[in-house]
DSSP file (Angstrom, degrees, kcal/mol; ACC not computed):
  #  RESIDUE AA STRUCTURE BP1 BP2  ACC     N-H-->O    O-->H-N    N-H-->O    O-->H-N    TCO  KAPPA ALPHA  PHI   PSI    X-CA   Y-CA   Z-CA
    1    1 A X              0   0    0      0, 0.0     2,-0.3     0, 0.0    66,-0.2   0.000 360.0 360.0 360.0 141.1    0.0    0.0    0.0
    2    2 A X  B     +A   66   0A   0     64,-2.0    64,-0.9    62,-0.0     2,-0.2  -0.557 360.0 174.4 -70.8 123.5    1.4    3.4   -1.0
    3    3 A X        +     0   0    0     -2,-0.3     2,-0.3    62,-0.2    62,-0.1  -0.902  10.9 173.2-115.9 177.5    2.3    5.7    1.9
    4    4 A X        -     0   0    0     -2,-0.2    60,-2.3     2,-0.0     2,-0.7  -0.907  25.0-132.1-171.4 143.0    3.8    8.7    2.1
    5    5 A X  E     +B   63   0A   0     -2,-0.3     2,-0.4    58,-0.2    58,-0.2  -0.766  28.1 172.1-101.9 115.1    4.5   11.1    5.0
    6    6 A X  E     -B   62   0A   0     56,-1.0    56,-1.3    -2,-0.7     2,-0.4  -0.769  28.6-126.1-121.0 146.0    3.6   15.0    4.6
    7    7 A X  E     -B   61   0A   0     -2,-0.4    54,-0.3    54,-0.2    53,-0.1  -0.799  44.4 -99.1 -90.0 136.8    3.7   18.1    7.2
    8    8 A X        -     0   0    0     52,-2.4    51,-1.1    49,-0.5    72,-0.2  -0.136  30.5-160.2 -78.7 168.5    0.6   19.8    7.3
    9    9 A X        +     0   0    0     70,-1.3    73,-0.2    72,-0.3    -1,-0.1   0.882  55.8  95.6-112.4 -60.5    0.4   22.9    5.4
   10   10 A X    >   -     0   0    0     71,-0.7     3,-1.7    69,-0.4    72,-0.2  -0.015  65.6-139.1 -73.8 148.1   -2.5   24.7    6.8
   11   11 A X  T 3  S+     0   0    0      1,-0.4    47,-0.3    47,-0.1    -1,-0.1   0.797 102.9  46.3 -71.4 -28.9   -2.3   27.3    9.5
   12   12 A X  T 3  S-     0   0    0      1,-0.3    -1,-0.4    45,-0.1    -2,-0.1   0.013 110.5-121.3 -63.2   0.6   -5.3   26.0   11.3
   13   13 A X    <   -     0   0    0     -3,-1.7     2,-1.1     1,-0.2    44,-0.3  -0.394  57.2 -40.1  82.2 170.2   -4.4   22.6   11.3
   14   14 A X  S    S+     0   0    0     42,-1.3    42,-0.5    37,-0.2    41,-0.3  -0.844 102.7 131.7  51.1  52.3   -6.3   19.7    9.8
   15   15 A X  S    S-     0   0    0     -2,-1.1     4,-0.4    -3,-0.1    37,-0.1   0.216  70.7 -53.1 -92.9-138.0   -9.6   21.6   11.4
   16   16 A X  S    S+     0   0    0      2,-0.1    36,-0.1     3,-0.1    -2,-0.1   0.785 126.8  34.9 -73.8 -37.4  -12.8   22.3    9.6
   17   17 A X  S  > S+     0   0    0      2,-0.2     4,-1.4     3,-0.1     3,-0.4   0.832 121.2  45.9-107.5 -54.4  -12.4   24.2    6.3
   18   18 A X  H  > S+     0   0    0      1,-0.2     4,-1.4    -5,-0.2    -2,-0.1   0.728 116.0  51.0 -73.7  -6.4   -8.8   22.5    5.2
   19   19 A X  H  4 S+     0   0    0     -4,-0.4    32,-0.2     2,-0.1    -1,-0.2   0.501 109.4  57.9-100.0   8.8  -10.8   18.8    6.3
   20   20 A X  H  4 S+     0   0    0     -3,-0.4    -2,-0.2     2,-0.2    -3,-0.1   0.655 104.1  42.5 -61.6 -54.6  -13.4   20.1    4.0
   21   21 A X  H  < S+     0   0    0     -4,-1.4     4,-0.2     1,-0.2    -2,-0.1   0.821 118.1  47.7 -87.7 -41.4  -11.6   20.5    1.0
   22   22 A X  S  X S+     0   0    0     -4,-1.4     4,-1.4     1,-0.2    -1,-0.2   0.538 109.6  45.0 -68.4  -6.6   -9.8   17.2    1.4
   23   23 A X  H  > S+     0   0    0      2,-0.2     4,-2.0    -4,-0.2     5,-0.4   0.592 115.8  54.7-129.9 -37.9  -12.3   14.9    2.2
   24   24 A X  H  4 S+     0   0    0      2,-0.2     4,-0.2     1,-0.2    -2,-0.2   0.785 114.2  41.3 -61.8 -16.3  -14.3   16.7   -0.7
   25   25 A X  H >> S+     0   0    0     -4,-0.2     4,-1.8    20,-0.2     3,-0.6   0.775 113.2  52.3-114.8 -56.9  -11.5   16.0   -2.8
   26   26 A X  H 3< S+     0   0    0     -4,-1.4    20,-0.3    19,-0.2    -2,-0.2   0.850 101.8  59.1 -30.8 -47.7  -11.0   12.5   -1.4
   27   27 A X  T 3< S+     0   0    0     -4,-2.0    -1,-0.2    18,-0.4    -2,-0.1   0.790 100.5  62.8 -55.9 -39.4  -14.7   11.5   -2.1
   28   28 A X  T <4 S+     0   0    0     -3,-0.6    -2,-0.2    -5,-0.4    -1,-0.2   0.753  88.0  92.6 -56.4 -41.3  -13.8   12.4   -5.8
   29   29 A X  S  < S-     0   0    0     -4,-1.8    -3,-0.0     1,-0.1     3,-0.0   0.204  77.6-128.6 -47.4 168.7  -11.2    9.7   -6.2
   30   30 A X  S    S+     0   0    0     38,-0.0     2,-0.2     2,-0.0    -1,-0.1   0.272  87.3  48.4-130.0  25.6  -11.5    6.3   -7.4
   31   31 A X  S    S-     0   0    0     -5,-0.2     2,-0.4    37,-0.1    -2,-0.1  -0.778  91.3-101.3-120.3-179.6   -9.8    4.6   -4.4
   32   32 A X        -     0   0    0     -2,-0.2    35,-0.9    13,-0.0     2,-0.5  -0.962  36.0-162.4-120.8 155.9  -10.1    4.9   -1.2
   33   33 A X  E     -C   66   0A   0     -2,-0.4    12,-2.4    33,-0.2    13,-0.5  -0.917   6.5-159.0-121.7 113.8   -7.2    7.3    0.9
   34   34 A X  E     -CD  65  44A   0     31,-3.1    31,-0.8    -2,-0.5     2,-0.4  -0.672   4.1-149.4-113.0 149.4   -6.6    7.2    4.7
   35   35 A X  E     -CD  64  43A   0      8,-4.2     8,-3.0    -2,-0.4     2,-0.3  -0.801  21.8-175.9-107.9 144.6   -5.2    9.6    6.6
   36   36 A X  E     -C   63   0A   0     27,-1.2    27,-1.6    -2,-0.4     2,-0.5  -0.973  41.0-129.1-157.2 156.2   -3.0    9.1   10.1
   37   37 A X  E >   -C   62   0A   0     -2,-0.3     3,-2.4     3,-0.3    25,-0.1  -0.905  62.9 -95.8-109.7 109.2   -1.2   10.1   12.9
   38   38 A X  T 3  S+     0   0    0     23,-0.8     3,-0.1    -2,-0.5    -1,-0.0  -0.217 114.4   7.9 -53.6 137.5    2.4    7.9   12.7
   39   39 A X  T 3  S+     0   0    0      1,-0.2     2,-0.3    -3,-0.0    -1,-0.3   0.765 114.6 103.8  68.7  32.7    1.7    4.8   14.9
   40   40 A X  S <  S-     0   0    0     -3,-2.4    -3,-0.3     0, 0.0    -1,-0.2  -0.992  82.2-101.9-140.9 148.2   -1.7    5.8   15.1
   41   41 A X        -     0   0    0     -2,-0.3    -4,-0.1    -5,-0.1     2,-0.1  -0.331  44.9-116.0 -77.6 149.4   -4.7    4.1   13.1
   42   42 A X        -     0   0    0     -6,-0.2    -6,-0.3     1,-0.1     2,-0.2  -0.290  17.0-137.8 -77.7 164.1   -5.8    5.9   10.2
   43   43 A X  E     -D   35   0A   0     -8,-3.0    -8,-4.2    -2,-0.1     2,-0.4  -0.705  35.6 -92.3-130.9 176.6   -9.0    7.5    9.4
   44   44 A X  E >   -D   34   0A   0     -2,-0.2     3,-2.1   -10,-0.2   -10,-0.2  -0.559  28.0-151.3 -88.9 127.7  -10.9    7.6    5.9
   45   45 A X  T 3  S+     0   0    0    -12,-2.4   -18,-0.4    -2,-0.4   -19,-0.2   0.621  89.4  87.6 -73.7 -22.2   -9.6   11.2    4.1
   46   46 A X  T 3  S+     0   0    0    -13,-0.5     2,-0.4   -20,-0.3    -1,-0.2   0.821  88.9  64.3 -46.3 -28.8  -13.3   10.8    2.6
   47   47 A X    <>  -     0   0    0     -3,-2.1     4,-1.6     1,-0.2     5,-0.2  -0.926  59.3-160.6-145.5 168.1  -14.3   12.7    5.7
   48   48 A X  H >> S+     0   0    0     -2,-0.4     4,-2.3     1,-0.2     3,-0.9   0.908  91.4  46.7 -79.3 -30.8  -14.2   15.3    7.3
   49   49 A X  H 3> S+     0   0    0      1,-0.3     4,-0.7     2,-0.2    -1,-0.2   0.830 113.4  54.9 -49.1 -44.4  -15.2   14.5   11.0
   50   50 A X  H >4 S+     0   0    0      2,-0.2     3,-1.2     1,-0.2    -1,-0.3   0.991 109.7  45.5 -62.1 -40.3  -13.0   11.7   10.8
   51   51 A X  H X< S+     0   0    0     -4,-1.6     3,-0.9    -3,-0.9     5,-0.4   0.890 107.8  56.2 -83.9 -33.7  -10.0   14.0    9.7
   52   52 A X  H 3< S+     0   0    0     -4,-2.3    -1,-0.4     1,-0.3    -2,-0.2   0.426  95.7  65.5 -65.2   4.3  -10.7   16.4   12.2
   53   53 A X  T << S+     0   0    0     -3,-1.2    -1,-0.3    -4,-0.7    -2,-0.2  -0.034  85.4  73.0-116.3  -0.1  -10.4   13.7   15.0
   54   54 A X  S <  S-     0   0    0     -3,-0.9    -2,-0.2   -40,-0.2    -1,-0.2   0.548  89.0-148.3 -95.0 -26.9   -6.8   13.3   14.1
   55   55 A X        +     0   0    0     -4,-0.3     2,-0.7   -41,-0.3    -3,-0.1   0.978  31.0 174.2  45.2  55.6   -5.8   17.1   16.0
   56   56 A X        -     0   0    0    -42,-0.5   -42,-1.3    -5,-0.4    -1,-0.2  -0.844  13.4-162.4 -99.7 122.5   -3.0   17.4   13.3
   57   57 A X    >   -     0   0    0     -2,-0.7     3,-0.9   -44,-0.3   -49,-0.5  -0.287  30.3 -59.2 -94.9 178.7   -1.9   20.5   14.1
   58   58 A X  T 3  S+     0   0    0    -47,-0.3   -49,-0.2     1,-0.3    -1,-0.1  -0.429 129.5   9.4 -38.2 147.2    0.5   23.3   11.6
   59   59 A X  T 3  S+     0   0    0    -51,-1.1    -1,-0.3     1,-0.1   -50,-0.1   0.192  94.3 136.4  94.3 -18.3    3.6   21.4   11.1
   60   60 A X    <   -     0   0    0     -3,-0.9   -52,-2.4   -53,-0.1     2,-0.4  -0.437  56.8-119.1 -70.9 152.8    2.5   18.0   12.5
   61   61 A X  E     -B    7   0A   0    -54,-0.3   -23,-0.8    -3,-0.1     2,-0.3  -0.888  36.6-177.9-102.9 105.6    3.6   15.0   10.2
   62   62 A X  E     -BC   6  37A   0    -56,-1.3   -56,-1.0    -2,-0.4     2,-0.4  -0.685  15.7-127.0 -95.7 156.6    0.8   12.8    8.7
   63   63 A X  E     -BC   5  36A   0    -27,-1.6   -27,-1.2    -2,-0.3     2,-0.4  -0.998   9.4-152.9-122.8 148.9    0.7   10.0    6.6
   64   64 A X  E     + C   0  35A   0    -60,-2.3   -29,-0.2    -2,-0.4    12,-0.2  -0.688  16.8 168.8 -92.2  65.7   -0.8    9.2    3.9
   65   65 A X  E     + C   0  34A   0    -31,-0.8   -31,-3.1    -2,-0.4     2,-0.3  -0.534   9.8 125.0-110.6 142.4   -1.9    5.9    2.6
   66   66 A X  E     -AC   2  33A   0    -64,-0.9   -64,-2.0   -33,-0.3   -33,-0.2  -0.971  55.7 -98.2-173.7 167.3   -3.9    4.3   -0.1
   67   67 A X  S    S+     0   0    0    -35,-0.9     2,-0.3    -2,-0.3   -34,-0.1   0.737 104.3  61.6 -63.7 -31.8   -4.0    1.9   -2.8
   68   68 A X     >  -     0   0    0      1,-0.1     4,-2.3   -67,-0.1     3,-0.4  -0.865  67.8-157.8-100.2 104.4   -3.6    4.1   -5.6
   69   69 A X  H  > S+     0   0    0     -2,-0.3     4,-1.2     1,-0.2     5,-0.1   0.950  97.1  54.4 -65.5 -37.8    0.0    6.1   -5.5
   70   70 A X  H  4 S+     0   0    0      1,-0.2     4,-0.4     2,-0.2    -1,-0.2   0.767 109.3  46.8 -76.9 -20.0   -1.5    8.8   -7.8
   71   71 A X  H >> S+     0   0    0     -3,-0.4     3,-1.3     2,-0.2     4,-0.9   0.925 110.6  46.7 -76.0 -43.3   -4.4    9.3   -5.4
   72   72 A X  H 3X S+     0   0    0     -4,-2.3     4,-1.3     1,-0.2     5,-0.4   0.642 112.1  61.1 -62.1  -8.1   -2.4    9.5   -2.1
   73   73 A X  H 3< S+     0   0    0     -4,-1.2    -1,-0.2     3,-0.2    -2,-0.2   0.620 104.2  44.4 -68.3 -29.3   -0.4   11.7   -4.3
   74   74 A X  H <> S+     0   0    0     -3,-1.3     4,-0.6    -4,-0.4    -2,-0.2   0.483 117.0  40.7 -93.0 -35.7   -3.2   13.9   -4.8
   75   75 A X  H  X S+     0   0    0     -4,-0.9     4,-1.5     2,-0.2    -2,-0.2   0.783 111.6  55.9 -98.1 -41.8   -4.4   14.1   -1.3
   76   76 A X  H >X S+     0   0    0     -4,-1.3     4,-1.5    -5,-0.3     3,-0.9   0.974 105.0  61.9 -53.5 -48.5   -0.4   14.3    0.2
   77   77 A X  H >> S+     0   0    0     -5,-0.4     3,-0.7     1,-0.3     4,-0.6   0.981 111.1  34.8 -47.7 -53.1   -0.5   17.6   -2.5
   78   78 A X  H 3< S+     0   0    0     -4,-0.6    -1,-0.3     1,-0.2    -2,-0.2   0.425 109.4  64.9 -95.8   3.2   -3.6   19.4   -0.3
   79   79 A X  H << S+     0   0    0     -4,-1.5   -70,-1.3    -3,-0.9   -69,-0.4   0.694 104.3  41.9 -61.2 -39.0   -2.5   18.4    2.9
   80   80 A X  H << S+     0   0    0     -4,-1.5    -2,-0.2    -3,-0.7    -3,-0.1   0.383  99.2 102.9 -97.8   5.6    0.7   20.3    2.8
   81   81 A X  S  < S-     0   0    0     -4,-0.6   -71,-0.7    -5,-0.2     2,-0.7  -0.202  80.8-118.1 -48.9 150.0   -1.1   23.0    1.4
   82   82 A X    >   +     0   0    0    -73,-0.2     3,-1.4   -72,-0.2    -2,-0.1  -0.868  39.3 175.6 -77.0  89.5   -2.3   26.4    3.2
   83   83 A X  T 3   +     0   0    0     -2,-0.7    -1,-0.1     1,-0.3   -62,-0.0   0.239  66.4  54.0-103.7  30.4   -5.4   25.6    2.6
   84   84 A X  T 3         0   0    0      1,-0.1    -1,-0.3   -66,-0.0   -66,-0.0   0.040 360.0 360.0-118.7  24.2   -7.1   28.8    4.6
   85   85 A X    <         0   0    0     -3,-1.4    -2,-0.1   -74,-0.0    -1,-0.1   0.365 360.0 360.0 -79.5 360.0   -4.8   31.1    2.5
């Protein structure tokens, strides 16, 4: 399974508005893409409640895993984004 480890981008955190856009963007796919706290189980990047339940703060280190490299590729891209910019 593809992983891949990214620092979060957004200045907020992995809150409401950047777990918004990813899990919107996630839902879009045609795999499915989990999101994680190393060593911690991961949760479906499909939503947002789920993603917000991770308390990945600025700068915190996620990973990213899924079946499909080009999709975790895709989600790892807006994760390290500012996505409240």
């Amino acid at each position: 399974m593809p992983t891949t480890t990214v620092t979060v981008g957004s200045t907020v955190g992995l809150h409401a508005r950047p777990a918004a856009i990813i899990s919107e963007a996630a839902s879009e796919l045609d795999s499915e893409v989990f999101i994680g706290m190393p060593g911690a189980e991961p949760v479906d990047a499909g939503s947002s409640l789920m993603i917000m339940t991770l308390g990945a703060g600025h700068g915190d280190s996620v990973e990213i895993s899924g079946d499909n490299e080009a999709d975790v590729a895709t989600i790892a891209e807006l994760v390290a984004k500012d996505l409240d910019a």
